[in-house]
N, C-alpha and C positions, 0 to 999 in steps of 0.2 A: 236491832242494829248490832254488826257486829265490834268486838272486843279492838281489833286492828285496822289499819287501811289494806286497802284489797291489792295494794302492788307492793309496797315496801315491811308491810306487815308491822308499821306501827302504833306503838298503844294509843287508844283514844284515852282521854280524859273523860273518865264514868261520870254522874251524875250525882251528886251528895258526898265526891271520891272524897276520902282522906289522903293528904300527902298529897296533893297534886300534881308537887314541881317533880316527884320524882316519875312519876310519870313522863313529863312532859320534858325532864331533861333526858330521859332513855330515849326517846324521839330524836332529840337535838345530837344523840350520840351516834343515832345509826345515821342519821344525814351527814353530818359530822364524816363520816367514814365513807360514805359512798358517794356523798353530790363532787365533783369534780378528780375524778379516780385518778389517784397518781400512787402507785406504787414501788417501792424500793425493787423488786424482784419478783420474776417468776419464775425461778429456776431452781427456788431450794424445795426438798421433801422436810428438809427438818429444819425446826425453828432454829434463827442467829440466836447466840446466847448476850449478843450487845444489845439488842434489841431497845429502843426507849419508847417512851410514850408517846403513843401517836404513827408508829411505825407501822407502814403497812403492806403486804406481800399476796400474792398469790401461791395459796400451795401447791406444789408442783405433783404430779403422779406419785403416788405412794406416798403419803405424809406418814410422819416417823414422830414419836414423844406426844408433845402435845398437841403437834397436826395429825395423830391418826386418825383416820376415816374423815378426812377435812378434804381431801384431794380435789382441787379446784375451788376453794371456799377463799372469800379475801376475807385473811386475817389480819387483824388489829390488834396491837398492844395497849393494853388500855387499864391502868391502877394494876400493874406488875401484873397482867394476866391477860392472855392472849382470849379474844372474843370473834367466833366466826360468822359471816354474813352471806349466805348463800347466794351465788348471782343469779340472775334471769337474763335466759338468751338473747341477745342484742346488746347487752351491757358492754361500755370498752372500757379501757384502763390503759393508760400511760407508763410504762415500762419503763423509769427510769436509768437503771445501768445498761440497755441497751438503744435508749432512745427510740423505742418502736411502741404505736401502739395495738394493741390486741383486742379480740372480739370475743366473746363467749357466745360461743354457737349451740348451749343447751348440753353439749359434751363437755367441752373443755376448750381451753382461752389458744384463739391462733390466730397470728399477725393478718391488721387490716391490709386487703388489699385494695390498693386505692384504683378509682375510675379513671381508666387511663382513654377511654373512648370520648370523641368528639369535644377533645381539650382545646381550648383557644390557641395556643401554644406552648411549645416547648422549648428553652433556654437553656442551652448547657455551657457552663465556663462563659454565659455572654445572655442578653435580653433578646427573645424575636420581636417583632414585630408584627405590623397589619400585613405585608406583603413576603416576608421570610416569616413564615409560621415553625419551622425547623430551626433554628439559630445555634451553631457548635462553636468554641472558640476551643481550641485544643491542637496538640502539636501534629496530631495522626490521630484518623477513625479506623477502627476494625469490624469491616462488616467480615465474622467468620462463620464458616460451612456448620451446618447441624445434621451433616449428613456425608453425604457423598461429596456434594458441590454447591454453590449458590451464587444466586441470578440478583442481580440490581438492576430495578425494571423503572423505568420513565415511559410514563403512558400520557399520549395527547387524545384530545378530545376529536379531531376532525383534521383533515389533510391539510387544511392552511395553518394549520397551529405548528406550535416549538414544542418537539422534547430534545433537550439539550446538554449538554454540559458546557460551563463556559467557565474559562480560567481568566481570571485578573491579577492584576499591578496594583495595586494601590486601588482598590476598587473599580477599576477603570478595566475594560473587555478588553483584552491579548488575542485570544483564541477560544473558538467555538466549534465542537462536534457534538453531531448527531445527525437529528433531521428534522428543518425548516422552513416552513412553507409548502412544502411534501413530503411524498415520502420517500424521496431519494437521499442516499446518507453523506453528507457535505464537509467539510474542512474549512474554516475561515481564519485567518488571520488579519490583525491587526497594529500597527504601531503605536495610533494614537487614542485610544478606543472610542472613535469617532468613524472613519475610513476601513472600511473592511477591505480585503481581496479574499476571493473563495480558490483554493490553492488544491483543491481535489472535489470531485463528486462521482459518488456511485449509484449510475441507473437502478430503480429500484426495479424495474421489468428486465432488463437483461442481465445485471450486473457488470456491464461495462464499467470503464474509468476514466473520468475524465480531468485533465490538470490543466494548470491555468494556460499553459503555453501550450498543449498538445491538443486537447477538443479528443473526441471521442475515436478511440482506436477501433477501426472494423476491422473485424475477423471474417477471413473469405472463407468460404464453405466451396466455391470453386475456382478455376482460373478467373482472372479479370482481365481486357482489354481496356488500353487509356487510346485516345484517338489523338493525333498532333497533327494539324491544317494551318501554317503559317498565313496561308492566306483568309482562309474562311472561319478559322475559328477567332477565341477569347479565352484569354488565364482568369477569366470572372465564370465561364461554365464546368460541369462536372467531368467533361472532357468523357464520359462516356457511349458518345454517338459520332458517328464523320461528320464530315462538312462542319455545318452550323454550331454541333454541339460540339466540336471539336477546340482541346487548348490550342492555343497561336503558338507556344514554346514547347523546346522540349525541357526544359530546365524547370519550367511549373509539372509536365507528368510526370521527372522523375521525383518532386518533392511529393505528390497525390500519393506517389508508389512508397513512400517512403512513411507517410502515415497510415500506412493499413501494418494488421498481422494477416500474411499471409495463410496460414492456419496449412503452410507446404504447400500451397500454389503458386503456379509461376505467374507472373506480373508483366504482359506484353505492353511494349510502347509503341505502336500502329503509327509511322512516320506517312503523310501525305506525300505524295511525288513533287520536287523542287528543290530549289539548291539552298540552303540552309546555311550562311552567312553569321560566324557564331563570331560574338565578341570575347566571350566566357567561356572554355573549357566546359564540357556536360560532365558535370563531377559525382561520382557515384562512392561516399565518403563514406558512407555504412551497408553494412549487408541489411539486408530487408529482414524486419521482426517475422518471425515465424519460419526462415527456414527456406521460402520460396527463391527463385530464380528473376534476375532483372530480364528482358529479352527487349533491346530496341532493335524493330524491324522495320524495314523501309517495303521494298518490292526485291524478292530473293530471285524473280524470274527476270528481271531487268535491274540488279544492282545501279547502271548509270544513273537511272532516270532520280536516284533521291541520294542526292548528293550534300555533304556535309563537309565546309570547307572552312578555314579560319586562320589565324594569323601565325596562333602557335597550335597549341596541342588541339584537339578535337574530343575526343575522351580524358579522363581521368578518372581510374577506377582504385579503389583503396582496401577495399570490406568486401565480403560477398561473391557470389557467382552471379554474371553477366554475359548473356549472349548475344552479339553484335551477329544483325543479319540480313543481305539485302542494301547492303549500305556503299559509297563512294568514299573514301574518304581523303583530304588532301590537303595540304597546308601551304603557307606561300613562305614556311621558316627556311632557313638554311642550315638549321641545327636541330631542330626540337621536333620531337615523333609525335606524328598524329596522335599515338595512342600509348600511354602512359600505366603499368597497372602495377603493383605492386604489392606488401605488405602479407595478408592471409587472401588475396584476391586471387579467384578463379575467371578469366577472361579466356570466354568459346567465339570463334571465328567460323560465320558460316555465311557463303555466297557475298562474301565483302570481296572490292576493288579498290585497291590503295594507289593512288593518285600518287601526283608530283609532292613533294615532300621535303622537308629537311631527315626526315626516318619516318619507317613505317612503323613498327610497336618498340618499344620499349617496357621492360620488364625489371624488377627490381625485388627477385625473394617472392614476385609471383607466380603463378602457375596459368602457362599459356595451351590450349587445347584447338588443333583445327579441327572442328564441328562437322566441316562441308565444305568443297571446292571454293578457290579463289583465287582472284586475279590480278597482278601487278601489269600498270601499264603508265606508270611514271615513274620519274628519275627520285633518287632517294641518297644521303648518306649511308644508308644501311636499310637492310628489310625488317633483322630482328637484333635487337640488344640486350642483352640478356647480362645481368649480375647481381651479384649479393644470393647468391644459391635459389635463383630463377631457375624454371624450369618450361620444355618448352615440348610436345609431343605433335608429330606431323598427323598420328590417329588414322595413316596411310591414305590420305587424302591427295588427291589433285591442283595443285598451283599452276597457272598456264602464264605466263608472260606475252605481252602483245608488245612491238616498237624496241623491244632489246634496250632496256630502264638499264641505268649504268648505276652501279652502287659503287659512290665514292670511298667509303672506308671499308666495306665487305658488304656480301650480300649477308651474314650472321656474324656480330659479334657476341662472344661469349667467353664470360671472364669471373673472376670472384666464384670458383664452385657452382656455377650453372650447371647444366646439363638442359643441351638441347637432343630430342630424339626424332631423326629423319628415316630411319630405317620405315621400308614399305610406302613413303610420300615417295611421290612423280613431279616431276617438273616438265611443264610443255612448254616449248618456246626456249629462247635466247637471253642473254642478258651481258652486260660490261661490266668489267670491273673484279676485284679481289674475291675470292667464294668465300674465305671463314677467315677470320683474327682470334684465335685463340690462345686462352691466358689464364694464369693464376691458378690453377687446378683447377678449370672448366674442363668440360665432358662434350665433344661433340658424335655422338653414335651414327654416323651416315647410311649405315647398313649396305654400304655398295652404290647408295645414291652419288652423285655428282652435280652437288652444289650450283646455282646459277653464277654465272662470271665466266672470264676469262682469263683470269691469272689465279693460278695457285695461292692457296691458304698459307697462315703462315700461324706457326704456335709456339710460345713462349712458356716460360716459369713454370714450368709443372703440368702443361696444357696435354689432354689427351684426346688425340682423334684418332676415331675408328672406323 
């Protein structure tokens, strides 16, 4: 049998031993020292000179005095004399002035590192829970880059699942992004965080966008035709076939036209033949997303037969380039023009006949273009009215007159820095009445044309005609 025990190396109690106790308290001394490891330091090479009984350190690399050659040994002061106890690998100790405790790895003593895997949870500044297994209470978290850049990833299990972020009030859900239910990426808001409205979603196949008041914007990849049959159609179909599938109005295909990107195509309004009884002005308020052209056409080879009539205006165009084509148009006002266009509005004229009237366009800082021949064969206050630096180009086009229309105030007035250009347009046929009223530093360029009417123009305040 051996002299010691085989882990701690201490003395047995021999057999017929003299002195016993001293034995058995050298035992009591290394226990003493090692069962519950708490040390003052492991940071010195050389021994404190305050050092009292019972003090106990880890020597640090390079022991100096009476830690030479001790380097890693926990030393104990004990009857004014320091005694060393060699550790065995897996031993820890308690680190007092640092609060850490340490491992002896058979080298030398270095800070536990604790099992930080498959933890119940984690509490910071606050408790988790069964269901918050992450729990942070704190004014700001810094998740930063250990690199170039860095990803905060939310990963769901399957298509109908949540990965989400959801902001709250008072614990109560405000707002939620991500993606829900699929995997198209969504927007939700809330008031009461009972009541949702979903206020954005992105197709996850196309990347389209959809918001709560617009639905999904189509991007055309070519022209599109919308079909309008007062008679045979409905503003419940997609208004992309005649007859049957055709809208009843034309005020549903220009809002159809008005939810696409055109992606730079032009956007045709295909009018059925009939006379078209408007309560409401066709009001064309924004220019078309992407670029494209409005075009309402009726029948360009028989303008009469699709006839657009109404009490006051007939168009109203604001935003955008518009090409009226094929069309009647005519009012029963005694002041107010079929056709209205103004602002950044480009309004093209092509194979129109403008009817009995209170005016046939008026323009306002818009830009008027004839497109293609056209025909007056009703009475009118004026043909064209032009101000607020309207502009108006004949594009040498063809105007024919039938019945000799008598225009009460001019057949063009132009005023407020307009500029209309009739150089190279023709006029076929007769007409009554004043040819130009010109005013305010308006521009009318005739080019040698001779205006419809019968009585001379007349120009005021700055007016130039050429």
């Amino acid at each position: 049998m051996s002299d010691t025990s085989p882990i701690l190396s201490m003395p047995y109690i021999q057999p017929a031993q003299a002195q016993k106790h001293v034995t058995h308290n050298e035992a009591l001394r290394l226990l003493d020292t090692i069962v519950q490891l708490a040390v003052l330091s492991a940071d010195l090479s050389v021994p404190p000179s305050t050092a009292v009984e019972g003090d106990r350190y880890l020597v640090a690399a390079n022991g100096q005095a009476d830690w030479a050659g001790q380097s890693g040994s926990i030393a104990v002061f004990v009857d004014a004399s320091w005694q060393f106890i060699a550790p065995l690998a897996g031993w820890s100790a308690h680190v007092r002035d640092i609060s850490t405790t340490v491992v002896f790895d058979g080298a030398a003593w270095a800070g536990q590192v604790p099992e930080l895997n498959n933890l119940t949870g984690v509490g910071i500044g606050t408790n988790f829970d069964s269901y918050n297994k992450l729990a942070v209470s704190s004014d700001a978290v810094l998740l930063n880059h250990a690199g170039g850049g860095h990803q905060l990833k939310i990963n769901k299990s399957s298509l109908g699942d949540t990965a989400s972020l959801l902001f709250q009030t008072g614990y109560g859900g405000r707002a939620e992004i991500g993606i829900a239910g699929s995997d198209d990426f969504a927007l939700k808001v809330s008031a009461d965080g009972s009541s949702w409205v979903e206020a954005l979603r992105v197709d996850a196949l196309t990347g389209r966008i959809q918001t709560a008041v617009g639905g999904w914007r189509e991007i055309l990849t070519a022209p599109r035709s919308y079909f309008v049959d007062q008679s045979l159609g409905n503003d419940g179909n997609d208004g992309l076939s005649v007859g049957a599938g055709a809208f009843a109005s034309i005020g549903k295909a220009v809002e159809a036209a008005m939810m696409i990107d055109t992606g730079g195509n032009d956007i045709t309004l295909k009018l059925a033949q009939g006379t078209y009884n408007l309560a409401q002005p066709i009001a064309v308020d924004y220019a078309l997303v992407g670029g494209g052209r409005l075009v309402v056409e009726g029948d360009p080879g028989a303008p009469d037969l699709v006839v657009m009539d109404a009490v006051d205006q007939v168009f109203t165009v604001a935003q955008g380039e518009v090409l009226l084509c094929g069309l009647k148009l005519q009012n029963t006002s005694s002041s107010v023009a079929t056709i209205s266009a103004r602002g950044n509005s480009h309004l093209l004229l092509d194979s129109v006949t403008f009817g009995e009237a209170g005016g046939h366009i008026e323009a306002r800082g818009a830009r008027l273009t004839l497109a293609g021949a056209c025909l007056i064969d009703g009475d009118a206050g004026y043909h064209l009215h032009l101000s607020d630096g309207a502009q108006f180009d004949g594009n040498g086009q063809t105007v024919t007159l039938t019945g000799a229309p008598d225009f009460v105030d001019a057949f063009c007035v132009c005023t407020h820095a307009s500029v209309a250009r009739f150089a190279g347009q023709s006029f076929a046929g007769s007409a009554t009445g004043t040819r130009y009223d010109l005013s305010a530093n308006a521009v009318i360029d005739s080019g040698g044309v001779v205006l419809p009417g019968h009585v001379a123009g007349s120009t005021q305040t700055g007016g130039v005609y050429l």
